[in-house]
N, C-alpha and C positions, 0 to 999 in steps of 0.2 A: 473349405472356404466357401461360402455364401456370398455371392454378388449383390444381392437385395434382398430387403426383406420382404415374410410375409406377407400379404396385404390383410391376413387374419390376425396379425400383430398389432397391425394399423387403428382399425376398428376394435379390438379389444381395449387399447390403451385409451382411445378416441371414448369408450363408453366408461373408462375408469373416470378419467377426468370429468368427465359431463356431471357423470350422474353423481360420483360421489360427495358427500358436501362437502364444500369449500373445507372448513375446518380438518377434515380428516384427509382432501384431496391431496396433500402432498407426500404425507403418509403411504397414504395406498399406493400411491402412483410408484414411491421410490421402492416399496416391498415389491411389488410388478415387476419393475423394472429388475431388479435383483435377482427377481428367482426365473426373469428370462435367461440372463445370462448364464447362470446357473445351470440350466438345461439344455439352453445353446452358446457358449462361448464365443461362437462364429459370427454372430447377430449384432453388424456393427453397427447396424440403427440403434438396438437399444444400449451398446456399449457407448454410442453416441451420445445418446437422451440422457444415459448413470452420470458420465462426467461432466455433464454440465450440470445436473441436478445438484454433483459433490462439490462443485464450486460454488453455488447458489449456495450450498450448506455453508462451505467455510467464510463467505462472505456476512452470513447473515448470522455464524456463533462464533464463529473465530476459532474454531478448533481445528488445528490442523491436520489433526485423523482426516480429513475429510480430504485434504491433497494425496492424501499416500493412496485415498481410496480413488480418485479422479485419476491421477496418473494412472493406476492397475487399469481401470475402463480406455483409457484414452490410447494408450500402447496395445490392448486386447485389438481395438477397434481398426489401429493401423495395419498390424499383424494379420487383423481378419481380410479386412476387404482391398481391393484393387485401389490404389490410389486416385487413378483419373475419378474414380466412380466414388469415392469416399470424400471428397473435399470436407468434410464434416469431420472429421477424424483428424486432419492434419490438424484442423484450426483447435478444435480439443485439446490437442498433442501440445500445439504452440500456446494456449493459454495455461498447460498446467506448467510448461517449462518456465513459463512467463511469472505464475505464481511461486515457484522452487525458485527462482531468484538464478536461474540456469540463462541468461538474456542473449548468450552468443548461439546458446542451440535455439531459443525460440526467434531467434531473426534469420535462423536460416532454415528453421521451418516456416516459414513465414514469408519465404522468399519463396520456396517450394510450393508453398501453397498460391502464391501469386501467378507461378510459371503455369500450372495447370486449372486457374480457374481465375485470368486476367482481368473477366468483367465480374467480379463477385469483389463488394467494397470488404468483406470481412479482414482479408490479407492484409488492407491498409492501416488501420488502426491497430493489429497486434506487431507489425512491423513497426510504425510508429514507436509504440509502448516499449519496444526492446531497445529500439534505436535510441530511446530517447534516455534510459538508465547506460546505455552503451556510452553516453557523451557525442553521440551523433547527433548533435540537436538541429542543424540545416537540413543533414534527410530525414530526420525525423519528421520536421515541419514540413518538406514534401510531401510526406506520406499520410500526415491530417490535411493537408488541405484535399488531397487526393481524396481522401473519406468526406471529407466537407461538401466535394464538392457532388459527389454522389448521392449522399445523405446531410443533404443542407436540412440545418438547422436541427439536427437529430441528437437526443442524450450522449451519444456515444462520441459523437465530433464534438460539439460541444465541450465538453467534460474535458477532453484530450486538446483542443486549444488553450481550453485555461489553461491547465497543467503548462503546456510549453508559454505560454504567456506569464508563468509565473516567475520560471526557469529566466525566462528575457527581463524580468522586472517590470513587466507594465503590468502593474496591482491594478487599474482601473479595466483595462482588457478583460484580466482575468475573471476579474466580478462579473461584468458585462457577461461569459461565456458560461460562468456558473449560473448566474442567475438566467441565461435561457436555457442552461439544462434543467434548470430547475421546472423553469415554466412548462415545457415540452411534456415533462412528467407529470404535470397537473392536468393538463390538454390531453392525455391518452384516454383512448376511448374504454382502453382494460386497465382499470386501475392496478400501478404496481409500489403499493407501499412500501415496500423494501429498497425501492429506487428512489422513490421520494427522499425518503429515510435518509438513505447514502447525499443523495446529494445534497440536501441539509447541511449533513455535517462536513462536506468536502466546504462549502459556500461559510459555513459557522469558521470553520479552523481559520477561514482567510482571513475574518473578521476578529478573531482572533490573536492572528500572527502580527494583526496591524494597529493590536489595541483597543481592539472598539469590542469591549465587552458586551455591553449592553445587546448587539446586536449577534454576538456569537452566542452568549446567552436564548434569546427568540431562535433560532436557527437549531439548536440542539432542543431546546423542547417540541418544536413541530419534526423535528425528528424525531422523538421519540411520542409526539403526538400521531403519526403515524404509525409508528413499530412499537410499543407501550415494551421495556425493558431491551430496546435494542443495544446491543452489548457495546458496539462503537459509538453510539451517541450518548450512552454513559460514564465511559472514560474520558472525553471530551467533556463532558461535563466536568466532570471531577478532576481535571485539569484547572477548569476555569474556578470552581470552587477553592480549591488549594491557591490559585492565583490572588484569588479575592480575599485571601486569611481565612477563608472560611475551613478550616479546616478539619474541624469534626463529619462536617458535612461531606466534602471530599474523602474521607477514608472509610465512610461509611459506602461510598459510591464505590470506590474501589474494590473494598472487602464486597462490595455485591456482585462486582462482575467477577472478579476473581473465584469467589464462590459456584460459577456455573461453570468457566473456563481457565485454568492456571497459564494464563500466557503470560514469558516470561519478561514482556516489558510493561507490564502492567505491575507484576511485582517489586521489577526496580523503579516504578514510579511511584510505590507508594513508600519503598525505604527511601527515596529521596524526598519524600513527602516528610518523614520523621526526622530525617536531615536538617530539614529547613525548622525543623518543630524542635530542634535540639534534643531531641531523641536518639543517641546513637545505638543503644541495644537494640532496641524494636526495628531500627534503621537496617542494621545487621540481618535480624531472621529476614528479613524481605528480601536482602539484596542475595543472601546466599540460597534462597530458594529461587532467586530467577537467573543467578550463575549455574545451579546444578544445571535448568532446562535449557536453559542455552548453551550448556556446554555437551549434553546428552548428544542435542542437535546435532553440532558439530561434530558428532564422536559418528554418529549415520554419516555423516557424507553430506548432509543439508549445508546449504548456504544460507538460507533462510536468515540466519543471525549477526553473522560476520559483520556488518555496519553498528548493530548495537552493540554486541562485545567491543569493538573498537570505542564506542563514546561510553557503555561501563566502565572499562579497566581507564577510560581518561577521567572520569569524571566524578562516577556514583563508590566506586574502589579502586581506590589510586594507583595503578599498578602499570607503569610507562610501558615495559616488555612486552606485556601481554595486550595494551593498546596499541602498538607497534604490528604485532605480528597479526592480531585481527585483520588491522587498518590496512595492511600491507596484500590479505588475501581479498578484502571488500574490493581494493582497487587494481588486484589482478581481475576479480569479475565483472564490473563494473567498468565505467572509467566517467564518470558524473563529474558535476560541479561537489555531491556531496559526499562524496567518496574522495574527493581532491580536499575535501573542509576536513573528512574524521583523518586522513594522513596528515594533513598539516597542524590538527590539534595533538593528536598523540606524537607527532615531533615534536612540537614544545612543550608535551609535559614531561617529554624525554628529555628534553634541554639542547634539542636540535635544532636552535631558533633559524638559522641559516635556510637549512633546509626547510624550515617552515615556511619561511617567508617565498617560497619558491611553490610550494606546493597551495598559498594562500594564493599567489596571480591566479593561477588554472580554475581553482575556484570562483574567485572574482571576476573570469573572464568575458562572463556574459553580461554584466551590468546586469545579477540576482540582487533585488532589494530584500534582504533577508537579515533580521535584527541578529541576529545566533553567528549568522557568517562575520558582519561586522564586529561582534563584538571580539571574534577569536581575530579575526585580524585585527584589531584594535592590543589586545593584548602579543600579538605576536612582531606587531609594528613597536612597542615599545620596548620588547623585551630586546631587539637589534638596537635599539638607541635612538629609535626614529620619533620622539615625543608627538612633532605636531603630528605626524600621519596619528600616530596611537590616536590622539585626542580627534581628527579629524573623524576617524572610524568610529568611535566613541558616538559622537553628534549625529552619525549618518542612523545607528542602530536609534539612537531616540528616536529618529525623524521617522523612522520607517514603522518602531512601536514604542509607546515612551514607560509601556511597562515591561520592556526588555528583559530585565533583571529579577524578572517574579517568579516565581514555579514553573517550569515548562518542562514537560517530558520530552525526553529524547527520542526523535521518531526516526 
């Protein structure tokens, strides 16, 4: 076991980065980075620097080879080094559990990592982020303002305000905290395109969820005016395409990121896409090639999927059972407003309307303006007998987007 690294480690890595050019810099840095570990296993600096490199990866292609590769560095780097002495490893640790959809282990690493590095803001925001898919939305919001207030006004607080501002319903909040994460990322003195990028399209979906094409539309091209075929600001694209009838144009977007990355909700978005197109064959090869992947998933041990199989088997392949039992493991992991939405939909497609209606309050409980939630509770208030709530619910999803009812992927 290695307590610190190198400091010839330091400066070779320091002279990778410098000198090589940009275009190949990331490259080099990650083969470095590789064939240290390689040679020393114990080297929880650079087991450090791999997983966070393999998150940068699966953020910016979506492939998720790139967690299995983050976790192996992140667990190397725990096992290597002293804890007190490694705080950089725990937090690793807790964003890959964070990413694995694992949210009870990453808040109690995360809590660990708070006990032995109290004045270090990092703890805050990945506690947050667990807390906040946990349905812990009050400590949650403790533990971004605690980041806020450390790091005011920073992309990372920021971004995690909206999020909980979106959760709470206040759509104007939320813009307000996207759009100055947005700024913040313009104002960096080292340009980071990929963040740009991200937060585009987090700032576009909003604009999106709430109807205003036009401007979700600008949002996803200066996304992708930054990151030129960024994989996430393509799908959102082709989202809004499909919304717009355009849909040649959308399946072509589709088939292009699918083309670089087979993720398996991008394939049921585009059998839903043939859906809407009265296409059911074509609708079919899509949906059974993003059931194989998500159900491979499942077969590892990943959690990863369990919310989308629950809204597949409700929605995309009508199959109550198998939305049942998904739903049912989303909201043992979980315990969200929208993990309480995919149980109370696959109870009424079960014909559980009782219990539906039960599992829609816990959803509804935060005052979420959310077109999607309205409308399943709109549908689940009528199927109990309750006309006007039905129709009330109905009016609230126009109010919130009044193209509700148009193409939306299930995220």
């Amino acid at each position: 076991m290695r307590p610190v690294c190198s400091v010839r480690l330091f400066w070779i890595l320091l002279f990778a980065l410098v000198l090589v050019p940009r275009a190949q810099c990331s490259d080099a840095a990650l083969s470095f980075l590789e064939n240290r570990v390689r040679s020393d296993p114990d080297d929880f600096v650079a087991q450090n620097q791999l997983a966070a490199r393999y998150l940068d990866l699966l953020r910016s292609t979506g492939d998720d080879a790139y967690l299995a590769k983050a976790r192996r560095a992140a667990e190397a780097s725990v096992a290597s080094g002293v804890p007190e002495l490694n705080n950089a490893g725990l937090a690793a640790l807790a964003r890959v559990q964070l990413a694995s959809h694992q949210f009870a282990l990453a808040c109690n690493t995360a809590r660990e990592l708070r006990r032995l590095a109290p004045r270090k803001s990092v703890s805050f925001g990945i506690l947050g982020d667990a807390l906040l898919e946990l349905g812990d939305y009050d400590e949650a919001g403790a533990a971004f303002d605690q980041l806020a207030k450390a790091e005011p006004g920073s992309i990372d607080s920021e971004t995690r305000l909206a999020r909980l501002a979106l959760v709470r319903g206040q759509m104007d909040r939320a813009r307000q905290h996207f759009s100055n994460a947005l700024r913040s990322t313009k104002d960096l003195t080292l340009p980071m395109p990929q963040v740009l990028a991200w937060c585009c399209v987090q700032l576009g979906q909003l604009y999106f969820n709430c109807g205003d094409w036009e401007n979700a539309n600008k949002q996803y091209q200066a996304a992708l005016a930054a990151v030129p075929d960024y994989w996430s600001a393509l799908e959102h694209l082709a989202e809004l395409r499909a919304a717009q009838q355009k849909y040649l144009e959308a399946i072509t977007l589709y088939e292009k990121v699918i083309g670089r990355i087979a993720r398996p909700e991008l394939c049921q978005a585009l059998g839903d896409l043939y859906i809407f197109m009265g296409k059911p064959s074509e609708a079919k090869t899509w949906h059974d090639r993003a059931a194989t992947i998500y159900l491979k998933a499942a077969e590892r041990g990943d959690a990863l999927y369990h919310h989308h199989l629950a809204g597949f088997y409700s929605d995309s392949v009508e199959k109550p059972d198998d939305a049942l039992k998904w739903a049912r493991l989303d909201l043992k992991n979980r315990h969200s407003i929208f993990a309480h939405d995919a149980m109370a939909w696959a109870l009424y497609r079960d014909g559980q309307v009782v219990e539906a209606a039960d599992e829609m309050k816990k959803a509804l409980a935060l005052g979420t303006k959310d077109s999607h939630l309205f409308f399943h509770a709109s549908m689940i208030a009528t199927a109990n007998g309750d006309l006007a709530e039905g129709k009330a619910f109905l009016r609230r999803a126009a109010e919130v987007n009044p193209h509700y009812n148009d193409f939306h992927v299930h995220r």
